[in-house]
N, C-alpha and C positions, 0 to 999 in steps of 0.2 A: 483391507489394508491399503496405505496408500500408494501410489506408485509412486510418487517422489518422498516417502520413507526415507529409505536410506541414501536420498540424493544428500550432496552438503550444497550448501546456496555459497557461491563463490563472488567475491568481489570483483564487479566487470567496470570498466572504461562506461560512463552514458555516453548514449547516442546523441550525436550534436540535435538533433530534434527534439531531445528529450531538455535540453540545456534553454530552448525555445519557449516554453513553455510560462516559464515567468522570465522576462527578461530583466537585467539587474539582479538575479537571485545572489543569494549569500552562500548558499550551501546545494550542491546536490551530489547525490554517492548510487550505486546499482547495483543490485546482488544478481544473479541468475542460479537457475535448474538446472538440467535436464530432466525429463521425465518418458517416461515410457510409454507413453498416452501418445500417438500419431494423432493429428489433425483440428490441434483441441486449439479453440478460437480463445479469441484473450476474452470474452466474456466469461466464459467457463474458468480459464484459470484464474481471473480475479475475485468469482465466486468461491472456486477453494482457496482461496488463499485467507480471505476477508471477510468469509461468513460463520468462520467456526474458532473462531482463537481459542486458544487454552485459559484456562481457569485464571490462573495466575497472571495472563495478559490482561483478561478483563478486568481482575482487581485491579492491576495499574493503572486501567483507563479509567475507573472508577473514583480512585485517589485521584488521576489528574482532573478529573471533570470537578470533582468537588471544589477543588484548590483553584481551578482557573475562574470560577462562579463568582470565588471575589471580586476578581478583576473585570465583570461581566464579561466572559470571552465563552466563543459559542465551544459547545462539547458536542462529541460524536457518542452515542451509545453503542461501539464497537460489537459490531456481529450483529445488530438488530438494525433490521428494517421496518422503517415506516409502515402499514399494511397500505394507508391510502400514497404513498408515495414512491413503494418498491419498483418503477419501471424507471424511478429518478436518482435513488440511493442505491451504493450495494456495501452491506454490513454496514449503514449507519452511513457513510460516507458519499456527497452528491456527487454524482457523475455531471462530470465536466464537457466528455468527448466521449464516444461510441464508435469502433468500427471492428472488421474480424480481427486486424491483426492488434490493436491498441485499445485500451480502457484507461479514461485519466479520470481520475476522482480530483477533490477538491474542495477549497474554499479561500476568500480570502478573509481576514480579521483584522480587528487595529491593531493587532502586536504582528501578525504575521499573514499570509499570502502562503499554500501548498500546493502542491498536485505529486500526487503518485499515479505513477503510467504502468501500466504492466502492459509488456507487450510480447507475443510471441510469433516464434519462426521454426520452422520445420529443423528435426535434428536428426536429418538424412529419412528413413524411409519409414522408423520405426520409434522415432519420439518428437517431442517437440519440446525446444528450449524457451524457459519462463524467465521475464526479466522484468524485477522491478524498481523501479527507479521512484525516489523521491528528491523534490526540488524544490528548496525554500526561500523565500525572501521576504527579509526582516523588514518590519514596517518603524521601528525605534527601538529607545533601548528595552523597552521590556520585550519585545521580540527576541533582541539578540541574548538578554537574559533566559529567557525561556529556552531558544534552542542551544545557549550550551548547555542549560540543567538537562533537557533531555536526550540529548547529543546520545550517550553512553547507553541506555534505555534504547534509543531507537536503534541501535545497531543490531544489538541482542535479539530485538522484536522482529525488525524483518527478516534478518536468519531465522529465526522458531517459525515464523508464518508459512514462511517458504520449504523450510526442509519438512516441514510438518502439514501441508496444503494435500487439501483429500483429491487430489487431482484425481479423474473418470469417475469419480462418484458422485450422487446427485449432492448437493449442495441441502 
């Protein structure tokens, strides 16, 4: 079972660091945990968060890779890594930045420019609070098309990620 199971992923303020990230962005929003796991580095927790989506996730990411191919715009194979690549991606997505406390994945495209940070901080002695933050900036108007169609999608999706992340288990 997971430990953040029965967490709800609550809407947090980002971190002005996290805002840094693409400068000019259009859009950024942050959900966080708590979880019961003491001392878990944000590689760990962006491993559960990002390596196991639910079925029903994948098929969206599926439908959107399809859809976006017309427009030659790169796709992410959501929860699947690279095998010669995995010390670069995690679930399909390239890491940008590495450290204990911070993982930013990423890329940028001609519609658009991301990065999702997941970052953690001790939640006093006996868990540790998950916080992810996504931060866009639209590159024209099929950018800014794109992310209000998925606007509504993405909300849904990092709550499920989050309240549903196998945190303390291996990945």
């Amino acid at each position: 079972m997971s430990a953040a199971a029965a967490a709800t992923a609550t809407p947090v303020a980002p971190s002005i660091s996290c805002r840094s990230l693409l400068p000019g962005h259009d859009f950024v929003d942050a959900y966080q945990v708590q979880t019961a796991i003491p001392g878990l580095d944000a590689r760990q927790a962006t491993d559960a968060i990002i390596r196991n989506p639910s079925g029903w996730i994948k098929q969206l990411n599926a439908t959107r890779n399809r859809l976006v191919r017309l427009f030659q715009l790169k796709t992410v194979e959501m929860g699947v890594d690279d095998p010669n690549a995995s010390q670069h991606t995690v679930g399909g997505f390239p890491i940008v930045s590495q450290s204990r406390q911070e993982v930013v994945l990423g890329f940028n495209d001609k519609h658009l420019d991301f990065r999702i940070s997941v970052t953690v901080a001790p939640d006093g002695i006996t868990g540790t609070q998950v916080t992810l933050t996504t931060v866009v900036k639209t590159n024209n108007l099929l950018g800014r098309t794109y992310l209000a169609t998925i606007m509504p999608f993405h909300r849904i999706i990092v709550r499920h990620l989050l309240e549903h992340a196998r945190f303390g288990q291996a990945a």
